[in-house]
C-alpha positions in Angstrom: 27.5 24.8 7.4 26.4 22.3 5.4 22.8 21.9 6.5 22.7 26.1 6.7 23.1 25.7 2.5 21.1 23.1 2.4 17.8 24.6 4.2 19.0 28.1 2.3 18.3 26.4 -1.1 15.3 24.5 0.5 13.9 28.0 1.4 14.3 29.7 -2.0 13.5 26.4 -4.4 11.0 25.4 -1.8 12.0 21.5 -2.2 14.3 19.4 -0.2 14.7 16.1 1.0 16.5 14.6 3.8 16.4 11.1 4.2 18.3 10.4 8.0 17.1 7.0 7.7 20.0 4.1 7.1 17.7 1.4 6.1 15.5 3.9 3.6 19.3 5.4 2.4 20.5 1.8 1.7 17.3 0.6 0.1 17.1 4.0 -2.3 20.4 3.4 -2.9 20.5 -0.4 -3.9 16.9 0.4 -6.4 19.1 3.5 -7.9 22.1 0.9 -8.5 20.0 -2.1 -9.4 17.6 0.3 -12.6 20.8 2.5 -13.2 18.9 5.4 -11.5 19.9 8.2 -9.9 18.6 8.7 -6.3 16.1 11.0 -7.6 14.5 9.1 -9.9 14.6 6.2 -7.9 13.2 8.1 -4.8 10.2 9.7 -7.7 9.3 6.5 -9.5 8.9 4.7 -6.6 6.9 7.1 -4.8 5.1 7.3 -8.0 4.2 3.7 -8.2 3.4 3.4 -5.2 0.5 6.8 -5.4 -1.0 4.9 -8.3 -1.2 2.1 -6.6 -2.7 3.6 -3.3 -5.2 6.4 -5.6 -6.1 3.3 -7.1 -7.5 1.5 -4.4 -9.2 4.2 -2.5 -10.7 5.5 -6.2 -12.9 2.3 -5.8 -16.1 2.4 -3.8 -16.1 0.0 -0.4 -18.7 -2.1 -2.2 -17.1 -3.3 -5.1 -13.7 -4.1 -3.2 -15.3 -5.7 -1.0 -17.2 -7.9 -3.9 -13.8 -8.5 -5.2 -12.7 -9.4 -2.5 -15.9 -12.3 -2.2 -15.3 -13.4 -5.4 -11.7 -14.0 -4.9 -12.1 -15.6 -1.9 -15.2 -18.2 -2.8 -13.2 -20.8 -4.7 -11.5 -21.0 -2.0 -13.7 -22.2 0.6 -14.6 -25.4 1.4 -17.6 -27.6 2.0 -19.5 -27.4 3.9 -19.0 -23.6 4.1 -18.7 -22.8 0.3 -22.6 -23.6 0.2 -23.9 -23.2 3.8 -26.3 -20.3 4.4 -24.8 -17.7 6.9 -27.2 -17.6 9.0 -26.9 -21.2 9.6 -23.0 -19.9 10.7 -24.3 -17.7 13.1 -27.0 -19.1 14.6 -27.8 -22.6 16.4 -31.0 -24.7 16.2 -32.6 -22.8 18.5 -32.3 -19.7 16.9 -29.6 -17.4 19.2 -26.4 -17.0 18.1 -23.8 -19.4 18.4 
């Protein structure tokens, strides 16, 4: 009877959400408890967050994550690789690949 009212208000509001996942449940539940929250608002912010974070990303074009993605990577690398020409990488003395 329960799930009849529930897809009833569903149908004329044309929102609902039914999370049949324990692990989600408990996790909404311990954010909601942990920032005073109600489910809700836990469930939107988070969802939220996580758009912006996503939109964010993909806004981007390839190129310039992938040059971000360089850059934070070159301090990290070593010699003789920090300096090395690729092609040296890639290929042996005699000129196939390696």
């Amino acid at each position: 009877m329960v799930e009849c009212n529930y897809r009833m208000v569903e149908w004329l509001t044309g929102m609902g959400l039914s999370i049949k996942n324990e692990v989600t449940y408990r996790l909404v539940k311990d954010l909601a408890e942990t920032t005073g929250e109600s489910l809700t608002e836990a469930v939107t912010e988070a969802v939220r967050e996580r758009l912006k974070r996503v939109r964010g990303t993909t806004q981007q074009p390839l190129h310039n994550r992938l040059v971000a993605i360089g850059r934070a990577c070159a301090p990290r690398l070593k010699e003789p690789f920090r300096s090395m020409e690729h092609g040296d990488l890639l290929y042996g003395d005699d000129g196939l690949p390696s």
